[in-house]
Structure formats: C-alpha cells, structure tokens
C-alpha positions as CSV (number, residue, x, y, z in Angstrom):
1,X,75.2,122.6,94.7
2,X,74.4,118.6,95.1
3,X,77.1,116.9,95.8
4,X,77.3,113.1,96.1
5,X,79.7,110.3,97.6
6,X,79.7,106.7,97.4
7,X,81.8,104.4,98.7
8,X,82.2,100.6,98.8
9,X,84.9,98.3,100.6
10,X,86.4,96.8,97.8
11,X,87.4,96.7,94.4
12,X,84.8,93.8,94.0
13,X,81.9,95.6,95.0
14,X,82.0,97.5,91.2
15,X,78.0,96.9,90.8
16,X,77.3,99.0,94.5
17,X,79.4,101.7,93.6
18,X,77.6,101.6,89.8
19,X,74.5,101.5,92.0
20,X,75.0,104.4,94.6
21,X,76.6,107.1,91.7
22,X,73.2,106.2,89.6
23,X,71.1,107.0,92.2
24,X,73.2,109.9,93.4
25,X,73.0,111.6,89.5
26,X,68.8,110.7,90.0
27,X,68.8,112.6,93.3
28,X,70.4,115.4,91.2
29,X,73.9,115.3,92.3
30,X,76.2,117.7,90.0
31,X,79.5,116.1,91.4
32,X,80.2,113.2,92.6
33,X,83.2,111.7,94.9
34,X,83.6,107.9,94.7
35,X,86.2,105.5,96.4
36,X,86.6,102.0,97.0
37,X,88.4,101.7,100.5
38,X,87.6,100.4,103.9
39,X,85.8,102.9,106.4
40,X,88.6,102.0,108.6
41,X,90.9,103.0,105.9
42,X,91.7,107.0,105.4
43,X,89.0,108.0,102.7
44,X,90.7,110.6,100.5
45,X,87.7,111.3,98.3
46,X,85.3,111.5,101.6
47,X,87.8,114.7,102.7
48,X,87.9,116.1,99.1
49,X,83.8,116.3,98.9
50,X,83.8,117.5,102.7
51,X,86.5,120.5,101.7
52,X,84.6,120.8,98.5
53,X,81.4,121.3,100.0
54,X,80.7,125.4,100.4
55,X,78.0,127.1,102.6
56,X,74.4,126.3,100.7
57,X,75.7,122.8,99.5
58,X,74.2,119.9,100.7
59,X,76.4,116.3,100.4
60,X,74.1,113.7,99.4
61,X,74.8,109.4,100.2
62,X,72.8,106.9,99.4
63,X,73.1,105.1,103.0
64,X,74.7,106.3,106.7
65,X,77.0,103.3,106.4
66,X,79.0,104.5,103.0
67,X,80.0,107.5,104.6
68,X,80.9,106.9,108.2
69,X,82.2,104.1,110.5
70,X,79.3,104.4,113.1
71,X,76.9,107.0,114.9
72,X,79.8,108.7,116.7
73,X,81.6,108.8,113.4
74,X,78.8,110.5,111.6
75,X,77.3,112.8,114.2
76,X,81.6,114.0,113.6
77,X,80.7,114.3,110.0
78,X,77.5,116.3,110.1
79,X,78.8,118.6,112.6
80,X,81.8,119.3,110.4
81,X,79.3,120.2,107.8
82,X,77.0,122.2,109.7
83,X,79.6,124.3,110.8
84,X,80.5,125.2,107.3
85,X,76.7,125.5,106.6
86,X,76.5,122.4,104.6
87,X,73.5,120.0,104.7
88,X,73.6,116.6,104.4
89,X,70.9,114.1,102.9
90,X,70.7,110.5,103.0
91,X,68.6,108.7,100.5
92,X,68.0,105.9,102.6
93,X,68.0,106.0,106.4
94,X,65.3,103.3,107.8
95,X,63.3,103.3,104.6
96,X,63.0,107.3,104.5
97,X,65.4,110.0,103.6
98,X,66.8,111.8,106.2
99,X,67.8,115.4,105.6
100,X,69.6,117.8,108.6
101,X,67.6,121.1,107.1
102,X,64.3,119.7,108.6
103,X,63.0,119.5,112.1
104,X,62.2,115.9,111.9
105,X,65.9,114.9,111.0
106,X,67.1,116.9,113.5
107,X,65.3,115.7,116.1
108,X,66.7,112.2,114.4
109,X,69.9,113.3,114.8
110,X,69.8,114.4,118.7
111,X,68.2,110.8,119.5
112,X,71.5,109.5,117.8
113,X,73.7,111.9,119.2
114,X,72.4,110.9,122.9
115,X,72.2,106.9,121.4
116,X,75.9,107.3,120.9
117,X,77.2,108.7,124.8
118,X,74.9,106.4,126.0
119,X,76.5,103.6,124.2
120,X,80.0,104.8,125.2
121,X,79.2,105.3,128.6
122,X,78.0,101.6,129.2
123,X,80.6,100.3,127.3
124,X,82.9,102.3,129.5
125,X,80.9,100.9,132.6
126,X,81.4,97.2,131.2
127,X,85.3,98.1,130.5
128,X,85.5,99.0,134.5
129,X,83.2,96.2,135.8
130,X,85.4,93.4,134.0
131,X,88.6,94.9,135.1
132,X,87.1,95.1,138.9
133,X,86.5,91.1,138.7
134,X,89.8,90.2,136.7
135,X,91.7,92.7,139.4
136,X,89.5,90.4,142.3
137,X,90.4,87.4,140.1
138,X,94.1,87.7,140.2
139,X,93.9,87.5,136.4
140,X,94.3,91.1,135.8
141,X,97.8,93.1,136.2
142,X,97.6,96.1,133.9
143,X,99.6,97.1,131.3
144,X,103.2,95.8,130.9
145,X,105.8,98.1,131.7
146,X,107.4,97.9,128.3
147,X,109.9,100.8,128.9
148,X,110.8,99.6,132.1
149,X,111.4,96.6,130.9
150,X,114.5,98.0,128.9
151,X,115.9,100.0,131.5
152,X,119.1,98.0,131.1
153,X,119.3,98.5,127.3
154,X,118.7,102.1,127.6
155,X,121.7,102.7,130.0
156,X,124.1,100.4,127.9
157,X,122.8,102.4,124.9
158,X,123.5,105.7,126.8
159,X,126.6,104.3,128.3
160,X,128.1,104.0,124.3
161,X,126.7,107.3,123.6
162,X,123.3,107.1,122.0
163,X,121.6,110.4,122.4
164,X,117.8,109.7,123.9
165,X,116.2,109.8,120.7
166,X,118.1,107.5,118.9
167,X,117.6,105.0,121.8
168,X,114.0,105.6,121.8
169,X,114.0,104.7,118.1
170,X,115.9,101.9,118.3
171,X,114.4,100.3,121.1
172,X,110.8,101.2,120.3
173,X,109.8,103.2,124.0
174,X,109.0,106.9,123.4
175,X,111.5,109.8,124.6
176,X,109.9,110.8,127.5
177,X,110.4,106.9,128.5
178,X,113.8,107.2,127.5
179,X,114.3,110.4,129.5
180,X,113.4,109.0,132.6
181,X,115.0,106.2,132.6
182,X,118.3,108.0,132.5
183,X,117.3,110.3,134.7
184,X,116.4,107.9,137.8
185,X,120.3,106.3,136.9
186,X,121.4,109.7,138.1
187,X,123.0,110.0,134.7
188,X,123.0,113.5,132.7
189,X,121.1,113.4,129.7
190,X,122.7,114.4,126.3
C-alpha cells in the first residue's frame, strides 16, 4: 500500500499542504496522513502513518524536510521503517526522488548517515574547544548547583515534615537531590 504524509508549520501554510496531498494522490498514495504542526512539535499524524505502515508499504513525502527535523532525525525515521519492512520514497530529494528499495538511495542514505556523526562529532569537538578557552578565560564555571543551592530549604522543609518528594516538588530539584541533601545533614529520611 502507498501511503502519504504531508506536513506544514502552520495553519497559514493551507496552499503547501493542498500542494503536497495533490502530489501525494498523483504519486498514487491510497491514504494519506496530514498535519499542520511544528517539526519541533509532537506530530500525531507522523506516528499514526508510521504505526499504520505494514511490511510491503512504502510511506511516500513530497520533501525530507516535512517529515523530519534533520538528517539524524530522519535516518531515525527510515530505520524505524526498515525494521518493520517498510520503504520510504521522497518525491523530491535534490531534484530526484529518492527511494530506500534501490541501491542508489541507499548508498544516499549511508553518505547521510556518516554526514550526520560527522556533524555531531565536530560539533561536540567545538562544544569542548570553547569550554577549554572559557575554563582558561575565567569566564567559564559550569553548571550552577541548583540543588545545592537549597540545601537550607530542604532541611527546614524536612525539619516541618515534608517527605522528600513533596520537597522536591515544591522546590523544583529532583528526589535524588533531595535525598542527598538530607542524607549529608546526618538526618533519617522519611
């Protein structure tokens, strides 16, 4: 079975959506899944066409970018499908289709897949370079303890007789935060 998704960003953006489901019914799609959200957003009808999809079925979009957030996002996607044996075509991917049942789109595909550790990788090596020079700097000092912070609270909290949890909800630190704190006053936690 053809399936199809489109997707724009906004409510605005009627005539794209109009656009993509046309083009999706002329590639032959026999369902369709349409949304108008942000790819930051959670797309509901994204996960209803990727549960949808059975083994044979290939998922058809009109571009990479109305179905996922970036290359790590979509290499996600595709692997997802493959593993439920599910093609997936796009209609237009750097003026050709691109379709993971032939050799050529695969070979597309492991090109991206290397594009996208290679782009985390020097990002990750930037990430560490500037913190070495803020560290040498003096303008770097790491995360603020925030828990720490409320040691004081915590203990008057426990001192009333707040459980841990309810002091971690009220004061916004995590449990585990909470835990220790009382634990280093030499206090017994409830």
């Amino acid at each position: 079975m053809l399936i199809g998704y489109s997707r724009t960003s906004t409510a605005d953006q009627q005539y794209g959506l109009e656009a993509q489901e046309r083009d999706l019914r002329a590639a032959g799609c026999e369902k369709i899944f349409s949304e108008q959200v942000s790819s930051v957003a959670k797309r509901e009808q994204l996960e209803a066409a990727l549960d949808f999809a059975r083994e044979g079925d290939t998922i058809i979009i009109t571009r990479a970018d109305r179905m996922s957030r970036g290359v790590a996002d979509l290499l996600g996607i595709i692997d997802r499908l493959e593993r439920k044996g599910v093609a997936l075509r796009i209609l237009s991917f750097g003026g050709g289709a691109f379709d993971t049942q032939n050799a050529t789109s695969k070979l597309i595909l492991t090109v991206l897949a290397a594009t996208a550790a290679w782009e985390r990788e020097v990002g990750r090596e930037r990430q560490i370079e500037g913190i070495r020079r803020a560290k040498l700097a003096g303008k770097y000092k790491g995360r603020s303890p925030t828990a720490r912070a409320k040691s004081q609270q915590v203990l008057e909290l426990y001192g009333q007789g707040l459980g841990a949890t309810a002091i971690s909800d009220q004061l916004g630190i995590s449990r585990a935060s909470t835990y220790r704190i009382i634990g280093r006053s030499g206090s017994g936690v409830k």
